[in-house]
C-alpha angles and dihedrals in degrees: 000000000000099000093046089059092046081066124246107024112193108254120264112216120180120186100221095213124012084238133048105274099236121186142160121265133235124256110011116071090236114034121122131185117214123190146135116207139203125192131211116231132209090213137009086250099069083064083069102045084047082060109043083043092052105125102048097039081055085047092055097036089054090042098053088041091052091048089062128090136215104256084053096055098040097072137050104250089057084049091063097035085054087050094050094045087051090047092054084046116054079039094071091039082052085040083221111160116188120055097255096051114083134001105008093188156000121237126186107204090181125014122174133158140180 
């Protein structure tokens, strides 16, 4: 919060998982969801808590991204639905509570589906 109010705080970006999460969608027998995702962070501090929380925010993350279907992921607007879910998520796990504490925003560095 501090550093929003001193004016223009570099940005703090953390990679959730080394390699593109890539699961199997629900509904159809093939389908498969791609991406590799960076969050935005409010402090450098949040990178740590990320860390030390790792297995259950994978667990989360794999767990919303299984739940979608194809048709959800394919357009835009199920893009950002899907950001916004991972967002709430990770938050609780964060157990950050105002909008500018946390993870800020979801970014997909890589995002490919079949």
């Amino acid at each position: 919060k501090k550093k929003k109010e001193e004016g223009h705080a570099k940005p703090v970006f953390a990679k959730l998982q080394d390699q593109p999460f890539t699961v199997n969608l629900s509904g159809e027998a093939e389908s498969v969801l791609q991406v590799e995702i960076m969050v935005e962070l409010a402090e450098e501090a949040d990178k740590n808590k990320i860390t030390d929380l790792n297995p259950k925010v994978l667990d989360a993350v794999n767990r919303l991204l299984r739940s979608k279907t194809l048709e959800e992921v394919k357009t835009s607007e199920g893009q950002e639905e899907l950001a916004r879910q991972l967002r709430e998520k990770l938050n609780a796990i964060l157990e950050a509570e105002g909008k500018d504490e946390g993870v800020l925003s979801v970014n997909f560095t890589k995002y490919f589906y079949q």
